[in-house]
N, C-alpha and C positions, 0 to 999 in steps of 0.2 A: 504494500500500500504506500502510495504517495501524497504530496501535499503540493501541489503545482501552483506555482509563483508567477503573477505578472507584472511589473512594476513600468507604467508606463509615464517620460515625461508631462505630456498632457493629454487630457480627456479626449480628444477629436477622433480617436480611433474606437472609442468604448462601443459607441453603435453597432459598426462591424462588428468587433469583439463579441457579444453579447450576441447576438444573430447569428453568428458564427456556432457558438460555444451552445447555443439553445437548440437549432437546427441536426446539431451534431448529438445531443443527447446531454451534456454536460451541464451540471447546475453547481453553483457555487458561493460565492460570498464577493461582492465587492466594497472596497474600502477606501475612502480621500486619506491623502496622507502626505504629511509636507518634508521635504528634504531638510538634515539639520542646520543646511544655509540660512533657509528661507526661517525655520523655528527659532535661531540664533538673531533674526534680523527681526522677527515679530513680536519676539517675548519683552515684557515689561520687567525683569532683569536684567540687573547692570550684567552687560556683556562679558565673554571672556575679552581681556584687552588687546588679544591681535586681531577678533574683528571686532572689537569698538567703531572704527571709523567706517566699515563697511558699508553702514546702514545710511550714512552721511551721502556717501560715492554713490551707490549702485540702486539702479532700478529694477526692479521685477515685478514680475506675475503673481499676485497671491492665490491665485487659482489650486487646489488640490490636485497633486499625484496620485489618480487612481492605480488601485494595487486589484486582481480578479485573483482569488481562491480559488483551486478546484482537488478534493479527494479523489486520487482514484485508486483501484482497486488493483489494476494491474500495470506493471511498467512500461507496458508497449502502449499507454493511454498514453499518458507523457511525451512519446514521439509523436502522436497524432493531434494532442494539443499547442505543440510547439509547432506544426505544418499551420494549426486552424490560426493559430496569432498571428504567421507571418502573413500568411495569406490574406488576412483582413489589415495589416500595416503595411504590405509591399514588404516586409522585412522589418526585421526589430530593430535593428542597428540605426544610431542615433533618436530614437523613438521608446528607449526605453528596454528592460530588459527580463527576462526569464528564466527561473531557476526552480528543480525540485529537491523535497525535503525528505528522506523516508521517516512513516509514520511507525509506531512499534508500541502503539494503544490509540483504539478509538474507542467511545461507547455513546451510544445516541444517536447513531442512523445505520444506515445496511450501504 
């Protein structure tokens, strides 16, 4: 059993993704989630002091890094969830990135 990771830089792809990943049978969790750049540049904590000045210089997007969950069962899911993301981003590469976990306890779904 696996824990398949998608962490993409922004949202624009999630549509596809999610069409993709439903069409295909896969159900999963997804979740916004911000880079510790952008956490370091939004928090109301005095910063660490080598990015102190960051927040001063640099413009960004506070838009959420969706991250897609998906369990599966068998390891060859993994290689066919990894065709369905690139397929729906033209490739992952600079678009964010992909990785699985193995699982070695679940309790609370089949």
């Amino acid at each position: 059993m696996k824990l398949f990771v998608t962490v993409l830089v922004e949202g624009e792809y999630m549509p596809k993704i999610l069409k993709k990943l439903s069409e295909n049978n896969f159900h999963g969790s997804v979740m916004p989630t911000l880079s510790i750049k952008k956490a370091l540049l939004t928090n109301n904590v005095e910063p660490v002091p080598m990015f102190g000045g960051i927040s001063k210089v640099v413009e960004y997007d506070h838009s959420p890094r969706p991250m897609v969950f998906v369990v599966v069962k068998h390891d060859e899911e993994v290689k066919t969830l990894a065709r369905l993301i690139n397929e729906a981003t033209g490739g992952i590469k600079d678009k964010g990135f992909m990785y699985s976990l193995p699982i070695d306890f679940l309790e609370g779904i089949e």
